[in-house]
N, CA, C and O atoms as a CHARMM CRD file, in Angstrom:
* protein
*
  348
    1    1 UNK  N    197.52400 295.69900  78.40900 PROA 1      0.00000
    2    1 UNK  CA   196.46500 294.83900  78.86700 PROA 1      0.00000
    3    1 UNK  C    195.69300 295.47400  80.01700 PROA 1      0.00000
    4    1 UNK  O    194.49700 295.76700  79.99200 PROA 1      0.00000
    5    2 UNK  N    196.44000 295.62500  80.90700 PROA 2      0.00000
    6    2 UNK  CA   195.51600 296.68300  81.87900 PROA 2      0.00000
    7    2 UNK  C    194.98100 297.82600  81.70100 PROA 2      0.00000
    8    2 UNK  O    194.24300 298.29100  82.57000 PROA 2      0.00000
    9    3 UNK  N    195.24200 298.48900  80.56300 PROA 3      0.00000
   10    3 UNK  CA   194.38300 299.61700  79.99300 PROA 3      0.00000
   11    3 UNK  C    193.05300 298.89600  79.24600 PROA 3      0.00000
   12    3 UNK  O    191.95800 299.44500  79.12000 PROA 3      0.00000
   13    4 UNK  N    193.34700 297.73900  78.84800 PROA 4      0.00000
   14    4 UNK  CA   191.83400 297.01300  78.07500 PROA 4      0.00000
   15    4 UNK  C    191.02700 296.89600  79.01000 PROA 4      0.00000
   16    4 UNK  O    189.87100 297.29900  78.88000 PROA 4      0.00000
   17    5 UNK  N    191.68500 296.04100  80.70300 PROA 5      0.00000
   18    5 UNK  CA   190.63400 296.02800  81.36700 PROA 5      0.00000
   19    5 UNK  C    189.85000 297.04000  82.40000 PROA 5      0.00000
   20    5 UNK  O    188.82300 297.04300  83.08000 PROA 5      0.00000
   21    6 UNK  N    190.81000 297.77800  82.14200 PROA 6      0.00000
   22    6 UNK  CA   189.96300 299.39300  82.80600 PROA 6      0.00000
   23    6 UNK  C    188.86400 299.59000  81.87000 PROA 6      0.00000
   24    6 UNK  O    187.71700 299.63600  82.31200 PROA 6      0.00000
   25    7 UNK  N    189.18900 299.76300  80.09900 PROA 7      0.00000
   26    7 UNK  CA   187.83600 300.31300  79.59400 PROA 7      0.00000
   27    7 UNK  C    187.37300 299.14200  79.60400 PROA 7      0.00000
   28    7 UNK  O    186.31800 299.33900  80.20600 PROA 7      0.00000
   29    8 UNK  N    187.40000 297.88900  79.33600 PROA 8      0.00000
   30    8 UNK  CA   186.26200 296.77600  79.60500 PROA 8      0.00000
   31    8 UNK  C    185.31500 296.91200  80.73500 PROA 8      0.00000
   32    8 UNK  O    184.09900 296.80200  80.58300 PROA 8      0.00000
   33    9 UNK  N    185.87400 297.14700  81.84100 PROA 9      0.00000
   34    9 UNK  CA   185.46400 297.21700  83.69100 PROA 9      0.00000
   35    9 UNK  C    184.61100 298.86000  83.12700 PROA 9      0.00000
   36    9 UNK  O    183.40500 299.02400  83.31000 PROA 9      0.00000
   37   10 UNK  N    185.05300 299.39000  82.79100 PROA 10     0.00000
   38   10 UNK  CA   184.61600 300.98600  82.83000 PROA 10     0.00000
   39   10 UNK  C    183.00800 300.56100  82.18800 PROA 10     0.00000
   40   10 UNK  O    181.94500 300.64300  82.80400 PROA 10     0.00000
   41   11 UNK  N    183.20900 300.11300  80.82700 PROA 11     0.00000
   42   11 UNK  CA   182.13100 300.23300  79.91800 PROA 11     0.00000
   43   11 UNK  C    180.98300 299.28100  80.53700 PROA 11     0.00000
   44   11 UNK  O    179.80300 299.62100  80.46100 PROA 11     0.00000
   45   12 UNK  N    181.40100 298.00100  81.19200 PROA 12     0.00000
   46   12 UNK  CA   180.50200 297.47200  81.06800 PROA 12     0.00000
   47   12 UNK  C    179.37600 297.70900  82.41300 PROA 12     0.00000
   48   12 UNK  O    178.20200 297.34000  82.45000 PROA 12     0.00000
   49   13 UNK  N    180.35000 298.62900  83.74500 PROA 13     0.00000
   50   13 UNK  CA   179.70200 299.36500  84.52800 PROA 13     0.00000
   51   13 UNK  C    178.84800 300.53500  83.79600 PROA 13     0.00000
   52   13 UNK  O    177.83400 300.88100  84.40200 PROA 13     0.00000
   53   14 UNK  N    179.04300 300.98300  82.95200 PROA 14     0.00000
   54   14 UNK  CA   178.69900 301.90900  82.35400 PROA 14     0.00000
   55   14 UNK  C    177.28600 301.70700  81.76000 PROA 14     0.00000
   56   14 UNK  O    176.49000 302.64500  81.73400 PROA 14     0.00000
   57   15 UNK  N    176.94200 300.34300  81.22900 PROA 15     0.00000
   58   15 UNK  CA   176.33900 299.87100  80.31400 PROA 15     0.00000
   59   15 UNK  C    175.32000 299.25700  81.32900 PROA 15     0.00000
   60   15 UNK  O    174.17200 299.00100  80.96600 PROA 15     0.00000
   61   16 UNK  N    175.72900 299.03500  82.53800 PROA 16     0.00000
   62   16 UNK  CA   175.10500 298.26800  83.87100 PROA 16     0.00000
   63   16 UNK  C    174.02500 299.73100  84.88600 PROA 16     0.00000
   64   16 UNK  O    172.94300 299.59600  85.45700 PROA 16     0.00000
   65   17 UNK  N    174.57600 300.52800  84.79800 PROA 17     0.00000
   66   17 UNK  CA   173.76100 301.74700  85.51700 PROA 17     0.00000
   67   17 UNK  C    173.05900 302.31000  84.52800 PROA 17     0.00000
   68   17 UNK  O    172.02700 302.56100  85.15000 PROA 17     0.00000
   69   18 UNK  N    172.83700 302.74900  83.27200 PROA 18     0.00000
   70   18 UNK  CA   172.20200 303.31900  82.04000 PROA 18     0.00000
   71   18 UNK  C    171.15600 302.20100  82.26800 PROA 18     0.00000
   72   18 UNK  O    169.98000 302.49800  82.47500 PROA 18     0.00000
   73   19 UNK  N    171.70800 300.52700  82.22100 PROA 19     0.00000
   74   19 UNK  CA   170.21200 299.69000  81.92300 PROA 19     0.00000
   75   19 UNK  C    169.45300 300.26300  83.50500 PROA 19     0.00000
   76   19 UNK  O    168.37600 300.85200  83.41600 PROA 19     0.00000
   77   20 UNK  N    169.96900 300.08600  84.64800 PROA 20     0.00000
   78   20 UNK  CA   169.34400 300.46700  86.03900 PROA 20     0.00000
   79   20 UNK  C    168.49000 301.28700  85.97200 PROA 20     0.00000
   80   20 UNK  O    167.33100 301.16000  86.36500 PROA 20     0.00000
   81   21 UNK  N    169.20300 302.64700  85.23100 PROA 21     0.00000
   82   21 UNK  CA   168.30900 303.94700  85.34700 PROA 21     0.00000
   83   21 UNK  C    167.49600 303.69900  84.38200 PROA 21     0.00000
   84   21 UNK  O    166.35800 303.70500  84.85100 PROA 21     0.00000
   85   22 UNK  N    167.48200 303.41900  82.93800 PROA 22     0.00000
   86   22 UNK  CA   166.11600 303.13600  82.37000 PROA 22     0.00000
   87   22 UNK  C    165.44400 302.32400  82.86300 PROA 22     0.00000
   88   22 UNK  O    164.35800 302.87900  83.03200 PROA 22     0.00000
   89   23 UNK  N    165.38700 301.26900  83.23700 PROA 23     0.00000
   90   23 UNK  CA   164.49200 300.50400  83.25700 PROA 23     0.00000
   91   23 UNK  C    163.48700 301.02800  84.37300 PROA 23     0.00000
   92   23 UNK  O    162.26300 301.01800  84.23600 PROA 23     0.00000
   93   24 UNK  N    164.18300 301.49800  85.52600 PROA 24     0.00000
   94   24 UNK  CA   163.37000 301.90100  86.67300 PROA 24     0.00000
   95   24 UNK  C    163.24300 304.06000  86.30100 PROA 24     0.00000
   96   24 UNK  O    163.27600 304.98100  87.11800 PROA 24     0.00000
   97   25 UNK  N    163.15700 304.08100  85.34800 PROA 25     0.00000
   98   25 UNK  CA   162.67000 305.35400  84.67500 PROA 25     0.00000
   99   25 UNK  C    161.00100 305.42800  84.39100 PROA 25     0.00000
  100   25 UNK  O    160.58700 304.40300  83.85100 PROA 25     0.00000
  101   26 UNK  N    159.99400 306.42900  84.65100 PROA 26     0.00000
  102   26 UNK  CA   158.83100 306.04800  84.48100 PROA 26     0.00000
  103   26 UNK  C    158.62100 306.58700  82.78500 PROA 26     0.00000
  104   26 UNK  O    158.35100 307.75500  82.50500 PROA 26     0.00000
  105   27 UNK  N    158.79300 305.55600  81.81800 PROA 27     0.00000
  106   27 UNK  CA   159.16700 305.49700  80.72400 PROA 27     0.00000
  107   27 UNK  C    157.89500 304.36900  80.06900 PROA 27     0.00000
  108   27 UNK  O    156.82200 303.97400  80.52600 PROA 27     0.00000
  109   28 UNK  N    158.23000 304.25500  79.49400 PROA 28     0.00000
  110   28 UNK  CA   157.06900 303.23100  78.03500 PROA 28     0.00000
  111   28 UNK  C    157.63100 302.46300  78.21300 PROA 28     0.00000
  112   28 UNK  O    158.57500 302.75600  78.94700 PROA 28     0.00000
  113   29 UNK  N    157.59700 301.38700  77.89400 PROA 29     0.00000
  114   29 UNK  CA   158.43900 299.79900  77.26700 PROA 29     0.00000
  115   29 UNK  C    158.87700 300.08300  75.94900 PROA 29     0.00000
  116   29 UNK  O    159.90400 299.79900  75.33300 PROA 29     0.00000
  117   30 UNK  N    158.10600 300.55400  75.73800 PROA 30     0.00000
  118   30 UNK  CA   158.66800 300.64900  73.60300 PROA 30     0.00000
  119   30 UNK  C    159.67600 301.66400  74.08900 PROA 30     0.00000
  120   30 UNK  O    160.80900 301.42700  73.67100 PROA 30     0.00000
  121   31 UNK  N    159.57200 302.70000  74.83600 PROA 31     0.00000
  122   31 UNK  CA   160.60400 303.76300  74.73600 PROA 31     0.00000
  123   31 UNK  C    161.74000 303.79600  75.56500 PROA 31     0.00000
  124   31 UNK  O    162.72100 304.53200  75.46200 PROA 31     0.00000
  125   32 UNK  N    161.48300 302.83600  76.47900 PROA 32     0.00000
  126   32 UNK  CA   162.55700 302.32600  77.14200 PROA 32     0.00000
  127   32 UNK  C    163.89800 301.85600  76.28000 PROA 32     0.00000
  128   32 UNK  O    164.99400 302.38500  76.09600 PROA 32     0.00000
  129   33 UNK  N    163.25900 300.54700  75.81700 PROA 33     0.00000
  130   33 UNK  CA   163.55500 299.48600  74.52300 PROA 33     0.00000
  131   33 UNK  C    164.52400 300.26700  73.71800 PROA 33     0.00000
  132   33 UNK  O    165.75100 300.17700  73.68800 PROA 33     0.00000
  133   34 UNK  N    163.70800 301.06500  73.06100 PROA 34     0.00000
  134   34 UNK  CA   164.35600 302.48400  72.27400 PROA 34     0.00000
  135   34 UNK  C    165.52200 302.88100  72.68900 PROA 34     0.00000
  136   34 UNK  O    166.52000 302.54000  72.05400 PROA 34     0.00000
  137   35 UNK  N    165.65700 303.86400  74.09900 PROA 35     0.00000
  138   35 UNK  CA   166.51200 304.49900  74.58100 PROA 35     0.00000
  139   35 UNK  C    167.89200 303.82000  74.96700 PROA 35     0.00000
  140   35 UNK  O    169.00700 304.33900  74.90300 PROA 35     0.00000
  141   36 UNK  N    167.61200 302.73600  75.31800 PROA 36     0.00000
  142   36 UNK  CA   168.75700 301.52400  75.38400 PROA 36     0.00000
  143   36 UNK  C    169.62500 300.78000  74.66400 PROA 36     0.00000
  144   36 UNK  O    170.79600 300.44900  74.84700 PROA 36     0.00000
  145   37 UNK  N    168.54300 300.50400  73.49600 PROA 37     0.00000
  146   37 UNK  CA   169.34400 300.35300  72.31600 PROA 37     0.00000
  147   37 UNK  C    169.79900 301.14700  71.55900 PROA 37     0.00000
  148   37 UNK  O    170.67700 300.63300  70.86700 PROA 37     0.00000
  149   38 UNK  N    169.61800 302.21500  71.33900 PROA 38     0.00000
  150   38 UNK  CA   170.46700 303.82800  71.20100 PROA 38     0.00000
  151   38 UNK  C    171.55700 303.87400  71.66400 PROA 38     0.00000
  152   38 UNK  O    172.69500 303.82700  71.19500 PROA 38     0.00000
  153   39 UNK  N    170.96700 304.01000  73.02200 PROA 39     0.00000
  154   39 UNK  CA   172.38600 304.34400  74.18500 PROA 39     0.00000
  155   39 UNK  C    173.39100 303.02600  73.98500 PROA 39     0.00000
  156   39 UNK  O    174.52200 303.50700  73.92400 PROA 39     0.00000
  157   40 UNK  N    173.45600 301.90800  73.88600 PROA 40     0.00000
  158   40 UNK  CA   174.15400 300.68200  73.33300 PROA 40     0.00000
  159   40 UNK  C    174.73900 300.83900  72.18500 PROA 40     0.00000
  160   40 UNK  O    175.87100 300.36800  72.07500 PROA 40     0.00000
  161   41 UNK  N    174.36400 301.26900  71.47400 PROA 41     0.00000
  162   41 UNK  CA   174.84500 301.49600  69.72600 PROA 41     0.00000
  163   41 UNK  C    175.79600 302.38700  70.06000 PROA 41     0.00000
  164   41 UNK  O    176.92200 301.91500  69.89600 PROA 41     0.00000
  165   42 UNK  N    175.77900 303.90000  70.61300 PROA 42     0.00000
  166   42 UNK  CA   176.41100 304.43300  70.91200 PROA 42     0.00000
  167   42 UNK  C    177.57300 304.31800  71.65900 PROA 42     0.00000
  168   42 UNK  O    178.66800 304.72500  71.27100 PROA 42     0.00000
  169   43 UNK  N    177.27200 303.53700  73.18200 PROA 43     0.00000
  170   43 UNK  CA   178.53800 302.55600  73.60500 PROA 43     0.00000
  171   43 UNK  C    178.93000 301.92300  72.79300 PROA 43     0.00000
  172   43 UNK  O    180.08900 302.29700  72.61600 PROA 43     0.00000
  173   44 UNK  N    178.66700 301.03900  72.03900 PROA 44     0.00000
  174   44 UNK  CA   179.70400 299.90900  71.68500 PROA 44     0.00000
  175   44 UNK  C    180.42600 300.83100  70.21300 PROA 44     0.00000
  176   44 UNK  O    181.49000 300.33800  69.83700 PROA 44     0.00000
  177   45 UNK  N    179.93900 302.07400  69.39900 PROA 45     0.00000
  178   45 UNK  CA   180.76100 302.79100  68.87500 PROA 45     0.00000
  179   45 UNK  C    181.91600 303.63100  69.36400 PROA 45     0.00000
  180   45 UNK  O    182.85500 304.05600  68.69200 PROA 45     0.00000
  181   46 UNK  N    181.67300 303.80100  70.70000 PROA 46     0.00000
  182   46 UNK  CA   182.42300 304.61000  71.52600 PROA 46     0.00000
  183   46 UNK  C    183.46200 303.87200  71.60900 PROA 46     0.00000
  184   46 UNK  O    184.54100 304.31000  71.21200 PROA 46     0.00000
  185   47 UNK  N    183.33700 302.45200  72.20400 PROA 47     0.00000
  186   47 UNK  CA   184.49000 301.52200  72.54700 PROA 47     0.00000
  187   47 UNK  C    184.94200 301.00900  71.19600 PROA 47     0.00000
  188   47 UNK  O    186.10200 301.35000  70.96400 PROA 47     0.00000
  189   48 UNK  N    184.45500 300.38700  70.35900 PROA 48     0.00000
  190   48 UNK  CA   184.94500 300.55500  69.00900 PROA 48     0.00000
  191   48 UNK  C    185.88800 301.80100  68.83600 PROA 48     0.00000
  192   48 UNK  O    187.04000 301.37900  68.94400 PROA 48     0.00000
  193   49 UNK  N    185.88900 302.75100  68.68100 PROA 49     0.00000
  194   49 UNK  CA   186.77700 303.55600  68.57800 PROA 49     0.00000
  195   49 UNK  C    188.50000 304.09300  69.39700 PROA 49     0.00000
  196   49 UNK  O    189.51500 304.69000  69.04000 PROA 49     0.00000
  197   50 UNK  N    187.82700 303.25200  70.96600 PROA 50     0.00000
  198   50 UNK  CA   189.07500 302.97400  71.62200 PROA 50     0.00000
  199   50 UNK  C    189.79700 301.94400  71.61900 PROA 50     0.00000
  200   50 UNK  O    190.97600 301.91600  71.96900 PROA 50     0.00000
  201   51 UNK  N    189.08100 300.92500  71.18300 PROA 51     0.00000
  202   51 UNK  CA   189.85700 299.58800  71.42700 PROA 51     0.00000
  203   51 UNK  C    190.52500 299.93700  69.70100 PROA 51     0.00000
  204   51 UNK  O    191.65100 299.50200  69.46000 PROA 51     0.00000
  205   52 UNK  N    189.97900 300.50200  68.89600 PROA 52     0.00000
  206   52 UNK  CA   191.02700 300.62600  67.31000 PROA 52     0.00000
  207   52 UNK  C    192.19100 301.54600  67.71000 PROA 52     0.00000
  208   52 UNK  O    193.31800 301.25600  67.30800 PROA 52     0.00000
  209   53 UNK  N    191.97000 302.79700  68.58700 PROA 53     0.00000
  210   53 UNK  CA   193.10600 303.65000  68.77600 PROA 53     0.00000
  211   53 UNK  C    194.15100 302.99700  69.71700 PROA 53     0.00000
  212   53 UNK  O    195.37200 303.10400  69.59400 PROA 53     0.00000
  213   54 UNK  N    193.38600 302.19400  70.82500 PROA 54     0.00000
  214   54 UNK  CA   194.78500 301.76400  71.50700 PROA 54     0.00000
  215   54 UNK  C    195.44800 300.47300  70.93900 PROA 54     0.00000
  216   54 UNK  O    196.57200 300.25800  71.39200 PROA 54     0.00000
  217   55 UNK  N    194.91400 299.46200  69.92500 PROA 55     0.00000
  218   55 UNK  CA   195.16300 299.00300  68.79600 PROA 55     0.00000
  219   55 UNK  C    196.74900 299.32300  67.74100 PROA 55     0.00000
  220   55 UNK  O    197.79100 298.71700  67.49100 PROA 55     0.00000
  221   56 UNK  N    196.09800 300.66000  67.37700 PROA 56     0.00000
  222   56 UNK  CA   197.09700 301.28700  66.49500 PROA 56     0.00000
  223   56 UNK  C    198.12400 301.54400  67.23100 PROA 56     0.00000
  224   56 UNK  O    199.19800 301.37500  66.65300 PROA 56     0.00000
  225   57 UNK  N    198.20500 302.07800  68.86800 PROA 57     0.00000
  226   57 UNK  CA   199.18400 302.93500  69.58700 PROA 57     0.00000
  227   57 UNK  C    199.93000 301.24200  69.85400 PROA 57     0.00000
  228   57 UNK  O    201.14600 301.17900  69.67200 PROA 57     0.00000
  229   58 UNK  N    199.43400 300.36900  70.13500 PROA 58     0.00000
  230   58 UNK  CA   200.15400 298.85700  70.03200 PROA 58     0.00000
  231   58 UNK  C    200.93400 298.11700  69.07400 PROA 58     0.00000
  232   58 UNK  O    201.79200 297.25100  69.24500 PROA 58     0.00000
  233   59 UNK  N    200.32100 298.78900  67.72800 PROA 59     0.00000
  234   59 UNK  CA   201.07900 298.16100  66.46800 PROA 59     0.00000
  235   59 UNK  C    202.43500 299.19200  66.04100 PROA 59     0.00000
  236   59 UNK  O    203.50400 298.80400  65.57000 PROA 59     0.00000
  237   60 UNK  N    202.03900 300.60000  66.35700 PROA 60     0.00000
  238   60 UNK  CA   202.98100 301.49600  66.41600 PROA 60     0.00000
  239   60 UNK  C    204.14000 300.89900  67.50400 PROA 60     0.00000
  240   60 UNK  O    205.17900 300.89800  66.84200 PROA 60     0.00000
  241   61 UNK  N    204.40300 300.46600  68.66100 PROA 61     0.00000
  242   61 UNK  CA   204.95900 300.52800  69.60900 PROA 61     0.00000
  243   61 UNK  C    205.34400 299.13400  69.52300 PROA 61     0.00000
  244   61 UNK  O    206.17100 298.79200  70.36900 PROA 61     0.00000
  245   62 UNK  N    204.86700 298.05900  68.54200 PROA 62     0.00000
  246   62 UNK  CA   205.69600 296.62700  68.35900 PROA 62     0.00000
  247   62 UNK  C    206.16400 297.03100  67.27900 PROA 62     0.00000
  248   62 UNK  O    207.01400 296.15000  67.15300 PROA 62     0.00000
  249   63 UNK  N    206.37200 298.05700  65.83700 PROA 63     0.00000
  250   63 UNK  CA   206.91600 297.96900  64.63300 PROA 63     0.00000
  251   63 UNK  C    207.97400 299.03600  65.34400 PROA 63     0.00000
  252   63 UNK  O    208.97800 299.00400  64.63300 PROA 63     0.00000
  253   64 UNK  N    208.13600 299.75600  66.19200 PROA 64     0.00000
  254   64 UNK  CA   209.04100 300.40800  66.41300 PROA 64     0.00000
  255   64 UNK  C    209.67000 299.46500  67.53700 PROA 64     0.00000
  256   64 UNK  O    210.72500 300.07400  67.71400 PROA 64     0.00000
  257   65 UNK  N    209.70100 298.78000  68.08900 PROA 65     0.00000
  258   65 UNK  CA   210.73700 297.65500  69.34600 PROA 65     0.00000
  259   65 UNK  C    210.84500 296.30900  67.89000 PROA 65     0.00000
  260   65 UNK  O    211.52900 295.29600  67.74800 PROA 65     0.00000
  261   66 UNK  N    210.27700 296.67600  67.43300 PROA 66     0.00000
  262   66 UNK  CA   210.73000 295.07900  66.04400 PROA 66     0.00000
  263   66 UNK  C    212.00500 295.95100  65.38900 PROA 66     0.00000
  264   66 UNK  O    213.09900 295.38600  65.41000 PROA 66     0.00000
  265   67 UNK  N    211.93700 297.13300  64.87700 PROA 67     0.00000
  266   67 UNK  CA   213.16300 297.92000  64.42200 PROA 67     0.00000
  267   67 UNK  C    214.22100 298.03400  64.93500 PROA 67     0.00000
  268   67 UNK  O    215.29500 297.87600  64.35500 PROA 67     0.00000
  269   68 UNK  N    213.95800 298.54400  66.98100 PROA 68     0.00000
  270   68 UNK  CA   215.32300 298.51100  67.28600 PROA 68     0.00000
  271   68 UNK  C    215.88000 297.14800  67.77700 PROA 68     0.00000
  272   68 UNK  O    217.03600 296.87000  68.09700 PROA 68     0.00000
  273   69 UNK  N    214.62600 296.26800  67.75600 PROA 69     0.00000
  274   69 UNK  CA   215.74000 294.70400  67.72200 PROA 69     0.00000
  275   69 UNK  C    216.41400 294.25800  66.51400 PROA 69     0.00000
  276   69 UNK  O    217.49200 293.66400  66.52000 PROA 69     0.00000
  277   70 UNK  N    215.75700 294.55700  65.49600 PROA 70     0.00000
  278   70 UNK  CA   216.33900 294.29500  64.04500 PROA 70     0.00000
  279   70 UNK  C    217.95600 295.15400  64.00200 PROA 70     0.00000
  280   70 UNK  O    218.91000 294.78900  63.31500 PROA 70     0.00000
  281   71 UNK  N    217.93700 296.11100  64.73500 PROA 71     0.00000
  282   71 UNK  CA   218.81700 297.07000  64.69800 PROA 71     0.00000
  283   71 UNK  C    220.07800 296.66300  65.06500 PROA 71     0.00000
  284   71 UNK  O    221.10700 296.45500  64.42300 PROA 71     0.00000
  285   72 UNK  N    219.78000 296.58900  66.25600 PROA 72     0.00000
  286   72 UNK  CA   220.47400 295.77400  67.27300 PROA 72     0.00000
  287   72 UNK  C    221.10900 294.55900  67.00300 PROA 72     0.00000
  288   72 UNK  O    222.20100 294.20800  67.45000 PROA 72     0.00000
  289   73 UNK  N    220.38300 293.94000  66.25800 PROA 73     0.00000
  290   73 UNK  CA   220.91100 292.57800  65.71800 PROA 73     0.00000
  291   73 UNK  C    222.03400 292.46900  64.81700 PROA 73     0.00000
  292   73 UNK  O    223.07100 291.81400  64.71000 PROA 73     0.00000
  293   74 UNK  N    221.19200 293.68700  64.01100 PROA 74     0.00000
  294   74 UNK  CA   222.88000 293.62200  62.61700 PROA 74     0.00000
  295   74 UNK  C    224.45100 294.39500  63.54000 PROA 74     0.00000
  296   74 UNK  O    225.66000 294.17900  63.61900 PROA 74     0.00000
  297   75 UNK  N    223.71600 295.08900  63.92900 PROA 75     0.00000
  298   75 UNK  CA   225.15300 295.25600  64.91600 PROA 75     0.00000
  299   75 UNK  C    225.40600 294.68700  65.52600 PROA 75     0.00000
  300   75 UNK  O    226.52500 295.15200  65.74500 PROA 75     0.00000
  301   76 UNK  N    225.31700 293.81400  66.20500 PROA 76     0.00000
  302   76 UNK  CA   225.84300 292.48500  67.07600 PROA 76     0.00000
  303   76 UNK  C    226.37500 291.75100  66.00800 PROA 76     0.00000
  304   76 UNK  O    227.58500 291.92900  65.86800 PROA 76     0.00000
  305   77 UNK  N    225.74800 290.82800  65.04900 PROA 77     0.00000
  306   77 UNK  CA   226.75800 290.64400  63.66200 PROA 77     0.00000
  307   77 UNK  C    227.39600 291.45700  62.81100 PROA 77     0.00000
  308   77 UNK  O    228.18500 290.92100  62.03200 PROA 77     0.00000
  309   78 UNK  N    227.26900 292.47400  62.77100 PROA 78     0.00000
  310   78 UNK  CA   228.50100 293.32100  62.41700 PROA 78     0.00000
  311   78 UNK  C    229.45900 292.98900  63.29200 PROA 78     0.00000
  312   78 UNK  O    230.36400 292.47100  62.63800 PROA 78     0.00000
  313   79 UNK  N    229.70000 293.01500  64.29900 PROA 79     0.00000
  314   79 UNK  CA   230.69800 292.93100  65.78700 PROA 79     0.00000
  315   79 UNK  C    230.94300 291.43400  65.37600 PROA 79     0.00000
  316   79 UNK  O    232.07600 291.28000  64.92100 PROA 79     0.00000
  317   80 UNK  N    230.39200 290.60400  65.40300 PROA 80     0.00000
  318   80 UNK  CA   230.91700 289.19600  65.69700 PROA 80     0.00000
  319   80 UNK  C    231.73800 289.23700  64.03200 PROA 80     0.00000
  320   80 UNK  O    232.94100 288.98300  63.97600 PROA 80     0.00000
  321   81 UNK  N    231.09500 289.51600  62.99000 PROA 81     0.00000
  322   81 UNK  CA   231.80500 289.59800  61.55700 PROA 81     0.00000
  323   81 UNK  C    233.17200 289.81500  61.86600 PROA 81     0.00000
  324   81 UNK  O    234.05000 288.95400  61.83100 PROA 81     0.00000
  325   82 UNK  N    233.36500 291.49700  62.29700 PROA 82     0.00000
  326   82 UNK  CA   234.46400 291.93400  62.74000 PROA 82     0.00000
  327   82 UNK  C    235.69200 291.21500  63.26700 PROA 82     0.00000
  328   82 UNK  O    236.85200 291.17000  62.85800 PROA 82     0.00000
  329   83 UNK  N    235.04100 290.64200  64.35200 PROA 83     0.00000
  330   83 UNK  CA   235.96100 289.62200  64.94800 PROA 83     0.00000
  331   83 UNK  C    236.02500 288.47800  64.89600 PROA 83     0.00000
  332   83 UNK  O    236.67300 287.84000  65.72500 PROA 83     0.00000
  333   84 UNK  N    235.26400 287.83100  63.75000 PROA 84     0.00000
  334   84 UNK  CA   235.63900 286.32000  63.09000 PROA 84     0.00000
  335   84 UNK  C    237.22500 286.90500  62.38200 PROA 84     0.00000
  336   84 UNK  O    238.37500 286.57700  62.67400 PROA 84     0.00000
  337   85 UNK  N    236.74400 287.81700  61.43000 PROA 85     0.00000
  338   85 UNK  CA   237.60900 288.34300  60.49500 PROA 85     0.00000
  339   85 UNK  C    239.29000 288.50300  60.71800 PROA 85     0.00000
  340   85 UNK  O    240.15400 288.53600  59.84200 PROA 85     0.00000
  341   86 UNK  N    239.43100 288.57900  61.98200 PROA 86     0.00000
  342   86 UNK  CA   240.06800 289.49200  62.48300 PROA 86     0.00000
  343   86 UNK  C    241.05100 288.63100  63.10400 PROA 86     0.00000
  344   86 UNK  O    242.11200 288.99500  63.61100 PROA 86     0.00000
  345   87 UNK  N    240.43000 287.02400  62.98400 PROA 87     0.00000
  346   87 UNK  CA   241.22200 286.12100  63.83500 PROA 87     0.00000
  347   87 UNK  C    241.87400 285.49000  62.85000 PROA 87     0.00000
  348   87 UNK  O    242.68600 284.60300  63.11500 PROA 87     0.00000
């Protein structure tokens, strides 16, 4: 979670100085317009691409702690089996 809100905080500073500098750029309106929504498309593909990778590195890292609890589990009933059995 605190890695989301670093690139959230990151991007949307990011997205906050790009509008600053265009707008006060001695630029067109149409080409302003242009350059922003470019540069936007491009951010929000950029972050698209991190929020899917740290995504995956999340689903990787709950199917592997779901395994060693699953793991864990049958051996703990293995153990209790054992020693129902046993009495």
């Amino acid at each position: 979670m605190k890695a989301l809100r670093i690139i959230t905080s990151l991007t949307i500073g990011l997205a906050a100085g790009l509008a600053a500098g265009y707008l006060t750029a001695p630029r067109s309106g149409r080409k302003t317009r242009k350059m922003l929504s470019t540069e936007m498309d491009n951010q929000m593909k950029s972050l698209e691409k991190n929020m899917n990778h740290k995504l995956s590195d999340a689903k990787k890292e709950y199917d592997k702690q779901l395994h060693k609890l699953a793991d864990s589990s049958k051996a703990a009933l293995h153990r209790v089996k054992e020693m129902a059995s046993s009495n």
